[in-house]
N, C-alpha and C positions, 0 to 999 in steps of 0.2 A: 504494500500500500504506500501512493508516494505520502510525505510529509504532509503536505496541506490540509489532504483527505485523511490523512489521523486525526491531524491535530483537531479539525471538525469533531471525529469519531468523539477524540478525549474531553474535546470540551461540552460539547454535549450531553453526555456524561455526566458532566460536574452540575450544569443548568440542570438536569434533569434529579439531582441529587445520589445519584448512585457513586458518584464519586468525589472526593472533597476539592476543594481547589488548590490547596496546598499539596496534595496528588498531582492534579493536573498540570499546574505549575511543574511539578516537578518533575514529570512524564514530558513534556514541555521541552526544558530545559534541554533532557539526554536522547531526545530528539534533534536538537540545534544542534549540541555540540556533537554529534558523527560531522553535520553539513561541517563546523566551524571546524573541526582538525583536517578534514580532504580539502577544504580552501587555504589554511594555513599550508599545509604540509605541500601545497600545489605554487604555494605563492613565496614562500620562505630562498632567500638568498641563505649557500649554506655560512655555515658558521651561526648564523642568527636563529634565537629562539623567538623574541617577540616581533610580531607579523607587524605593526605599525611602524616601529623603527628600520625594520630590513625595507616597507616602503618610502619610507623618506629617505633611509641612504641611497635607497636606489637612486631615486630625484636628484638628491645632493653629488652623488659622482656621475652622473650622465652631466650636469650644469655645471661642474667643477666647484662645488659651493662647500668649503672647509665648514661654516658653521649649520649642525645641524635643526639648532631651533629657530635661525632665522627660514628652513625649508619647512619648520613644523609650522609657523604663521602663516607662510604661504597659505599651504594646504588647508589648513582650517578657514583661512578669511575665503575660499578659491570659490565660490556658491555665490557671495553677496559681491566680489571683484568681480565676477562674470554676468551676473545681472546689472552691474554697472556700466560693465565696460559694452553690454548688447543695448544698451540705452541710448550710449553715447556713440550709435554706430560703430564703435571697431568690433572687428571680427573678434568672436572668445574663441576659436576653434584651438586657434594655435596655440595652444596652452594645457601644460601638463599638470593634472590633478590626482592625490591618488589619495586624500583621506576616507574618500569612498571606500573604498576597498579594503581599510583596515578591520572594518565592522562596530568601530567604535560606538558609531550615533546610529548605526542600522544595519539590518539584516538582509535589506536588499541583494549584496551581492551573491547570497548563497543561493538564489535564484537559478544561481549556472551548476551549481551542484544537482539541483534539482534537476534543471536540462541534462545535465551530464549522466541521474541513475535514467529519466528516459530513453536517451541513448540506446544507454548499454541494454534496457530490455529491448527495443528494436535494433540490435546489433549493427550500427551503425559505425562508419568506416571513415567517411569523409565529411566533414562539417563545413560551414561557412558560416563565422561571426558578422554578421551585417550591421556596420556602426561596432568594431569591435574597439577603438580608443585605444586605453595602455594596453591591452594585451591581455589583462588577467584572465578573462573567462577561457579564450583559448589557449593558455599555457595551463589551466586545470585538464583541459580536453586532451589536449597534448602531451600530457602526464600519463592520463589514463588510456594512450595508446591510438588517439583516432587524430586520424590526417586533416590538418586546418588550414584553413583560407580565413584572413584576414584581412574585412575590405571597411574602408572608410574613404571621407573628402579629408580628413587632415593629414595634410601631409605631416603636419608636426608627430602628432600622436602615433602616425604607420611607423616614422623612424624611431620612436620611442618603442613603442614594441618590437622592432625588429632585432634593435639595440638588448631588449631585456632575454630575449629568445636568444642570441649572438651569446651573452653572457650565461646563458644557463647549457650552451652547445644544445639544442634544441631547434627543429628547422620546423617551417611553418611556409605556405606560400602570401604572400604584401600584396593587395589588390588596391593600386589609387583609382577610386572614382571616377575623380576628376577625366582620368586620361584613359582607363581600364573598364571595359564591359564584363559583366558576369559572364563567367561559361556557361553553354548550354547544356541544361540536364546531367549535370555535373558531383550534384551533392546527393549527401543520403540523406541530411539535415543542415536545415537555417535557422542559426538563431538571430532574431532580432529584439533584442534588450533595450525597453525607453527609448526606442530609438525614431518610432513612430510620430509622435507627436512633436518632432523635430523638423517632418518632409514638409517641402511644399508642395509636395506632389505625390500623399502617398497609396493613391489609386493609380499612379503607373508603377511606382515601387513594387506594387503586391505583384505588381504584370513581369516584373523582372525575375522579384524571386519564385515565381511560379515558373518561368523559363528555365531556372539553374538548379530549379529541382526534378532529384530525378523521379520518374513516377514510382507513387508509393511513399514518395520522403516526406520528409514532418517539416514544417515548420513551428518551431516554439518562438512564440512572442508576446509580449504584452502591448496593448493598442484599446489604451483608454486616455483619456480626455485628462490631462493633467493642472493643478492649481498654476495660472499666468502670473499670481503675484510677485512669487521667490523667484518663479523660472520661464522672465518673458518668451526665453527662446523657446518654450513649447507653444507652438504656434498654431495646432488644430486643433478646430475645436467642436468637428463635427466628425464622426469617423462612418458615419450610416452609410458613406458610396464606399469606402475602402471593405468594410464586409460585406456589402453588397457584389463590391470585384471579388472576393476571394469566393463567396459562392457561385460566383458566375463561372470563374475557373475550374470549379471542383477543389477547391480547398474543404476539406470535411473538418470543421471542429470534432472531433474526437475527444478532448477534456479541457475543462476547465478548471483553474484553481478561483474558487469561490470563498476562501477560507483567509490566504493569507499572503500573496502577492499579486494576483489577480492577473496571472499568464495562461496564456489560449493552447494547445496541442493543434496542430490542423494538419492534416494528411493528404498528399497530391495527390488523386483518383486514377486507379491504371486505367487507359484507352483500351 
């Protein structure tokens, strides 16, 4: 059973009084932490135990920056810089962030762990991170043995993860947008992570990734309508023609997580 669809199971449970919540909680908990040691253990420079420091050194030696807590400011102010700096017209793209991915303030990123046990139950082989940024979700997948394509528009961010795979000797294929088309029918799965609500187009997007998969492949992604306040650059705000293309294509939802990140499964229909 993936985690979501537990954690529903458990908490329901506890609303339901068969279980206490100081249970649940704590069923909870040793739930999170399997996801929290495969994203540590996937994300960890060696030498380093704690996951937040090994990503700010990373930062700190890719930029040449001797002091580490002037990278920890960064990274913490790097949310409310980038809603500023999208205000004031310059581009945030080109800009590396990585407090996300420590799991400090949130859980979001274990989202790719959860992609990642999907995977492995459809034996999947060849992945494409759509909008993959630093890298981490496909150096967890890349851990766990399956061939990745790693496409985005920032050029900054492609060479940052290219850079982070170079140092871990780990090979991966760098796909720029900008200049690079999807392959055709090419993947076993797509993930696309928040990435959605970033397109300005992303009813020909779903036309793309529906191209570069192969039939029968998944796409995992979340494509909901996110808060404009923190995060002007989520910029749609209607998604009703984007799942309307993907059922036009034969995209099948296949699952839902309804519980607690709220990402789609959809599966390309064989001809």
């Amino acid at each position: 059973m993936l985690l979501p669809d537990r954690l529903r199971e458990v908490w329901g449970e506890a609303d339901a009084g068969r279980l206490s919540r100081e249970v649940a909680f704590a069923e909870q908990e040793l739930l999170f932490d399997s996801y929290r040691t495969a994203w540590r253990t996937a994300l960890l420079m060696d030498g380093e135990v704690d996951l937040r420091t090994s990503l700010l050194r990373e930062v700190a030696v890719y930029h040449d920056i001797d002091d580490l807590a002037k990278v920890e400011c960064r990274c913490s102010s790097a949310v409310e810089t980038m809603r500023r700096e999208w205000e004031e017209n310059i581009d945030p793209r080109q800009r590396v962030s990585m407090g996300w991915h420590s799991l400090r303030d949130d859980t979001g990123p274990l989202a790719y762990v959860l992609g990642l046990e999907i995977a492995r139950a459809h034996h999947v082989q060849t992945c494409l991170d759509f909008g993959s940024g630093v890298g981490s979700g496909a150096l967890l997948f890349t851990r766990a043995g399956i061939t990745m394509s790693l496409a985005d528009i920032s050029t900054t961010l492609l060479d940052f993860a290219h850079w982070r795979f170079a140092r871990r000797r780990l090979s991966a294929h760098f796909l720029d947008l900008n200049r690079t088309a999807l392959p055709i029918a090419s993947f076993d799965m797509i993930l696309a992570m928040d990435v959605f609500e970033h397109l300005v187009d992303p009813v020909a997007t779903v036309e793309r990734l529906w191209r570069a998969l192969r039939p029968g492949g998944l796409l995992f992604a979340r494509i909901q309508v996110e808060d404009a306040g923190t995060h002007p650059q989520h910029i749609v705000r209607d998604f009703g023609p984007t799942f309307a293309r993907l059922q036009e294509l034969g995209l099948v939802q296949t699952w839902q997580d309804t519980w607690l990140w709220g990402h789609q499964l959809f599966e390309k229909q064989k001809i």
